[in-house]
N, CA and C atoms as a LAMMPS dump frame, in Angstrom:
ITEM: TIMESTEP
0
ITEM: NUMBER OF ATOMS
267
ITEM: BOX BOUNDS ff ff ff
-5.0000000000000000e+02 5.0000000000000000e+02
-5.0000000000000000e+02 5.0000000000000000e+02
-5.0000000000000000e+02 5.0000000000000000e+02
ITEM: ATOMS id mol type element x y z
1 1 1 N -315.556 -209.481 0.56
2 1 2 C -315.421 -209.521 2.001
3 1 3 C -314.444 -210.645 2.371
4 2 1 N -313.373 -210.569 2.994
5 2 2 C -312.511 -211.188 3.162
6 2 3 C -313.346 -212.508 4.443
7 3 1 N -312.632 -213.803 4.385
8 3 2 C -313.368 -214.723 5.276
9 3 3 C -312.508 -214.861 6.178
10 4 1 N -312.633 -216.004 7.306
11 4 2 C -312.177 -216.447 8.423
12 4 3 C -310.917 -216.891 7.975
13 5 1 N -310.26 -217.492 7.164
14 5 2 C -309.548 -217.677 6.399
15 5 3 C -307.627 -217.127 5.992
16 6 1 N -308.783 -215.888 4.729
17 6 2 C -308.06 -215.067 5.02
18 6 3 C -306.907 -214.643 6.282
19 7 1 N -308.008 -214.088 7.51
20 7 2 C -307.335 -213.587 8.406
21 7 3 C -306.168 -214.833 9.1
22 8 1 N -306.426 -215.978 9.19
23 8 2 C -305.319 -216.517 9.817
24 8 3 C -304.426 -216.295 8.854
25 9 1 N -304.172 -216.334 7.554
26 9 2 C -303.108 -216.569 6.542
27 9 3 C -302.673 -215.479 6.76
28 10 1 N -302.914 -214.118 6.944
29 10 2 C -302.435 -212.859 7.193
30 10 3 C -301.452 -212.679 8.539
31 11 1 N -302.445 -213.569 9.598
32 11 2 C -302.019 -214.111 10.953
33 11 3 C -300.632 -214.679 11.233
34 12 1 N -300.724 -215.752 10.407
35 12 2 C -299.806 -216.391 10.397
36 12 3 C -299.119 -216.905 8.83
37 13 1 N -298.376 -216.067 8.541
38 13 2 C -297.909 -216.486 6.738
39 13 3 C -297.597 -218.175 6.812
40 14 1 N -297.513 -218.416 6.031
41 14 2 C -296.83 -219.731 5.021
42 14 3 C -295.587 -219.942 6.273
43 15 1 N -295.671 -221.51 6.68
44 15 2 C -294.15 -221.681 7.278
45 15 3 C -293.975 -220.87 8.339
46 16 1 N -294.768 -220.446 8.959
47 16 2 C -294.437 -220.168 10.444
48 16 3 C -295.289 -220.655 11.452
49 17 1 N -296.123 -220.628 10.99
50 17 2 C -298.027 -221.998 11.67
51 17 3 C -297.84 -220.946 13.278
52 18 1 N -297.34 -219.946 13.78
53 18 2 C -297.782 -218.692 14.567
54 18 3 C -297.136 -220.048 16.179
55 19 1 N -297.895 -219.317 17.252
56 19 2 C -297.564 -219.694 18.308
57 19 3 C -297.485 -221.391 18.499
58 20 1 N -298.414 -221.777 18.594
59 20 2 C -298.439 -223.615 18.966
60 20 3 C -297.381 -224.11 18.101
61 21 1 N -297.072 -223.557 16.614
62 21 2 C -296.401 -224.498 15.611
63 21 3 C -295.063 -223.772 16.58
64 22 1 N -294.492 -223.174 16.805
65 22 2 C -293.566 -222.356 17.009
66 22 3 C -293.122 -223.439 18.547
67 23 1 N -293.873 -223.299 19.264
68 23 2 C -293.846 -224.24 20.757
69 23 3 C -293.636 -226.137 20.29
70 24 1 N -294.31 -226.63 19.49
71 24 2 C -293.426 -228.102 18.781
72 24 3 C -292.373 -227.554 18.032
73 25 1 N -291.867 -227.093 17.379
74 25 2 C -290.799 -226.767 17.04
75 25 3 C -289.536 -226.885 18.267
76 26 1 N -289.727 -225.873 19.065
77 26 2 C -289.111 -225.835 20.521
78 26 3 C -288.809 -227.314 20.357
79 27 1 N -289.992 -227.848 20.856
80 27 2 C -290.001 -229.289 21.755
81 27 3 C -289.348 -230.372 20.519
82 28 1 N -289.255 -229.99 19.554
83 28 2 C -288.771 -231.149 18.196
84 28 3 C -287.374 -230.958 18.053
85 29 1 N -287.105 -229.436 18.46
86 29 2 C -285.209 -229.135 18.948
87 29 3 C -284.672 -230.146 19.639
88 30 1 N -285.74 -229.821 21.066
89 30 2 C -285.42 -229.828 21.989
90 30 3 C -284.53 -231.916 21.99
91 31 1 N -286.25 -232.395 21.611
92 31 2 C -285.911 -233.708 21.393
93 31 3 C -284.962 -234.184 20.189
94 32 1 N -284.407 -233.367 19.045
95 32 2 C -283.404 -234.054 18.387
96 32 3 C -281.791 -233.604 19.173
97 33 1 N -282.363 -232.432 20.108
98 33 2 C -280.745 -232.247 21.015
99 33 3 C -280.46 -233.446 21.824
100 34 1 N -281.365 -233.958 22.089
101 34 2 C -281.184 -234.873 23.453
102 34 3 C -280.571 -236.382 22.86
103 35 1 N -281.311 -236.43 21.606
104 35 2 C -281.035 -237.716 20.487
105 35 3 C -279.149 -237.434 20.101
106 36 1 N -278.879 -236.239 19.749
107 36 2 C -277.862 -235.795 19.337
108 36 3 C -276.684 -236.521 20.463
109 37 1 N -277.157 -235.842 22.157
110 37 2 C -276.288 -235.871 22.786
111 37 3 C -276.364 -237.991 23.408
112 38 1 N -277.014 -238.467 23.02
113 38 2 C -277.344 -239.479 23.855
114 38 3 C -275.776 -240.336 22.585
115 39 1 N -276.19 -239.97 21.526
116 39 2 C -275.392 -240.318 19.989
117 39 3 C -273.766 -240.145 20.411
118 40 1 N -273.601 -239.144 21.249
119 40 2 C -272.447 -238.569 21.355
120 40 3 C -271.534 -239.135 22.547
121 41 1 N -272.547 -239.444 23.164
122 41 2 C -272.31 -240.214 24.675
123 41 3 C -271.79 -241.492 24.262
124 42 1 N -272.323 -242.303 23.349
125 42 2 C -271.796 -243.702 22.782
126 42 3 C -270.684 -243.529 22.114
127 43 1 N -270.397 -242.377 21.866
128 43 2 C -269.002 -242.211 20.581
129 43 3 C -268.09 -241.991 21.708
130 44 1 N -268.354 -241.42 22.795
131 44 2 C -267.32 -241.066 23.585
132 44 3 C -266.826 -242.641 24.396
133 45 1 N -268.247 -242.789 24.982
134 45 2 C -267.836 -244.098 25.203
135 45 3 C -267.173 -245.477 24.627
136 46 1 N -267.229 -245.179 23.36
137 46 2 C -266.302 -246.288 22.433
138 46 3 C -265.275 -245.741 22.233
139 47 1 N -264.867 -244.21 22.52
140 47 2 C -263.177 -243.814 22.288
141 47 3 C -262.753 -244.208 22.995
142 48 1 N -263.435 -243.708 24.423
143 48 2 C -262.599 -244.685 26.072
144 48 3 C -262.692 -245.907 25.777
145 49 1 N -262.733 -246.895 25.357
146 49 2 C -262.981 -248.005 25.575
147 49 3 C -261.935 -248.742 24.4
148 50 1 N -261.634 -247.924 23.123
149 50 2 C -260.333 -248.141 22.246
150 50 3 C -259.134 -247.423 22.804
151 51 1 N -259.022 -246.57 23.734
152 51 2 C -258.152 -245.912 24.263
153 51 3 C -257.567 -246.728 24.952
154 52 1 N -258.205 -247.162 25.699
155 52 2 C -257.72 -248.496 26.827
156 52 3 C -257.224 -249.682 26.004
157 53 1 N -258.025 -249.957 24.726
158 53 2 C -257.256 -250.905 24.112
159 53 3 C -255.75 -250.814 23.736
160 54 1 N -255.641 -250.076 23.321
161 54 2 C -254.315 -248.642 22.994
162 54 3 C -253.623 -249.134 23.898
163 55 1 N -253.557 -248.546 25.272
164 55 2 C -252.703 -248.126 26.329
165 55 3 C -252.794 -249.738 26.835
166 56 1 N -253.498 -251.036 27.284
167 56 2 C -253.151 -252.157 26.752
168 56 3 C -251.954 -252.584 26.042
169 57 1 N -252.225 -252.693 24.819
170 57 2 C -251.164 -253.263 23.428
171 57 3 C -249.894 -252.338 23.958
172 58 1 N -249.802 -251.012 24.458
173 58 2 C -248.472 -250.387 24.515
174 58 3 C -248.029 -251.217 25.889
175 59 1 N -248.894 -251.612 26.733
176 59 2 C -247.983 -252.386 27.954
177 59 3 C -247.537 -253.132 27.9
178 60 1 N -248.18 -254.323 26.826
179 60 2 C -247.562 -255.637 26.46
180 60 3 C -246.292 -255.496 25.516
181 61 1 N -246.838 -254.75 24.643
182 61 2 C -245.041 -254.379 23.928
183 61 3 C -243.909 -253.781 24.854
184 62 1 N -244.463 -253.043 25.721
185 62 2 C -242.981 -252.984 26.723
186 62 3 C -242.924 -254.113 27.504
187 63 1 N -243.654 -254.627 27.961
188 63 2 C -243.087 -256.377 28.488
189 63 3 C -241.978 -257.224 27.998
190 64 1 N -242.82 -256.547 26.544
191 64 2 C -242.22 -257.892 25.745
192 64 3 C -240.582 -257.262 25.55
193 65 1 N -240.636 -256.127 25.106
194 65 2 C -239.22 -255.431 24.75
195 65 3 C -238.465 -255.537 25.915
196 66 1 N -239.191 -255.521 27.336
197 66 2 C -238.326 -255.725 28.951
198 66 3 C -237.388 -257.014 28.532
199 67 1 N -238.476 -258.158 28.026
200 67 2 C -238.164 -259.715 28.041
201 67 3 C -237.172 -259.852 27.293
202 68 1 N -236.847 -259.105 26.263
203 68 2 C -236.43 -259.13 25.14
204 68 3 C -234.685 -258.71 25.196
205 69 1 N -235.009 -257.281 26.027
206 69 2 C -233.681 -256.62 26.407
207 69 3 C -232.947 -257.518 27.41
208 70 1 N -233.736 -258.382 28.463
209 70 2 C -233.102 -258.891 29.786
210 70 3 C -232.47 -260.633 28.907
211 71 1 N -233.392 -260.977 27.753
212 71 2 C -232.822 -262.059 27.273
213 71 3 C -231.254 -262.034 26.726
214 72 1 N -231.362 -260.74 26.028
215 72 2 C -230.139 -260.411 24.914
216 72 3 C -229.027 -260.441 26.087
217 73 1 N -229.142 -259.755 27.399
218 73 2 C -227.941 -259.4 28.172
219 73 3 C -227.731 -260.793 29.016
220 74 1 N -228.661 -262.237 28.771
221 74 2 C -228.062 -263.281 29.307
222 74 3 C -228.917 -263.519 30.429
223 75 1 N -229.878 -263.236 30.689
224 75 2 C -230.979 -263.149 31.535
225 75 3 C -232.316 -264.248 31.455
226 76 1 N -232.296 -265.237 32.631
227 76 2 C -233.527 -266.321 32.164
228 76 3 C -234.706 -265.921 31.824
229 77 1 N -234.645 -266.32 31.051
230 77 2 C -236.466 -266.196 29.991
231 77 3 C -237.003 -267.132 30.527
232 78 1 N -238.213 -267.591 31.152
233 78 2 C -238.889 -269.233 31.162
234 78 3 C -238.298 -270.154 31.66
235 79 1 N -237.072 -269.828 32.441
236 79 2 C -236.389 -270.64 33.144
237 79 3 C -235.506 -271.28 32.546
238 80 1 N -235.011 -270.789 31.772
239 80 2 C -233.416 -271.347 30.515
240 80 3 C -233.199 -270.144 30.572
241 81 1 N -231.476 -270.551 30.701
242 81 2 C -230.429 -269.453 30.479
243 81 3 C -230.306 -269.218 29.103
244 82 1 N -230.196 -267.78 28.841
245 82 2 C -230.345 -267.481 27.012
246 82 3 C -229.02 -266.888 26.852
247 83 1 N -228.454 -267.191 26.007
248 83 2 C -226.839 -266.845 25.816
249 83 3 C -227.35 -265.296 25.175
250 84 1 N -226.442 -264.365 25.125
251 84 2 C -226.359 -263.235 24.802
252 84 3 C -226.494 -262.468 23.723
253 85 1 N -226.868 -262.221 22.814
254 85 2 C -227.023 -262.236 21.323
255 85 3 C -225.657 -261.293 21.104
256 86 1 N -225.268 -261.52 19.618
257 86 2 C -223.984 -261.177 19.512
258 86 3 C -224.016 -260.285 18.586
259 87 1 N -223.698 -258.392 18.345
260 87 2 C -223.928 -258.035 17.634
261 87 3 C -223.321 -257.952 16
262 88 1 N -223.915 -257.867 14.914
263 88 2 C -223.52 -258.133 13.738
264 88 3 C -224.058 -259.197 13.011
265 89 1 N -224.758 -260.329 13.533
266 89 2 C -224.681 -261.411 13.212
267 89 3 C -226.174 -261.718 13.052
């Protein structure tokens, strides 16, 4: 005579634990999606935040190349006249 037993295992095989196991499952998605996206939110937020470093460093190098070009053509740097640089030399 088969027992109480039995019938759930028939009920519910191996690795599927039937409705309730099925509903935490849901909710164990649910909560490693949210973990996932919270993970993803910080990565984004540290790209913006090296991006800007980026676009930074590229402003100061054109400053500097402005400073650089206006020195060569005889143009005060810092308040001294800079003679012209001479090419070849």
């Amino acid at each position: 005579m088969p027992t109480s037993k039995d019938y759930r295992e028939r009920a519910h095989p191996a690795g599927q634990g039937g409705p309730i196991a099925s509903r935490y499952m849901v909710f164990l998605r649910i909560t490693c999606l949210g973990i996932e996206k919270a993970r993803r939110a910080k990565e984004q937020q540290n790209a913006v935040r090296r991006l800007d470093t980026i676009r930074r460093q590229l402003q100061e190098i054109e400053a500097e190349t402005a400073a650089l070009v206006r020195a060569s053509r005889g143009a005060k740097v810092g308040g001294a006249a800079v003679a012209p640089a001479r090419g070849g030399q």
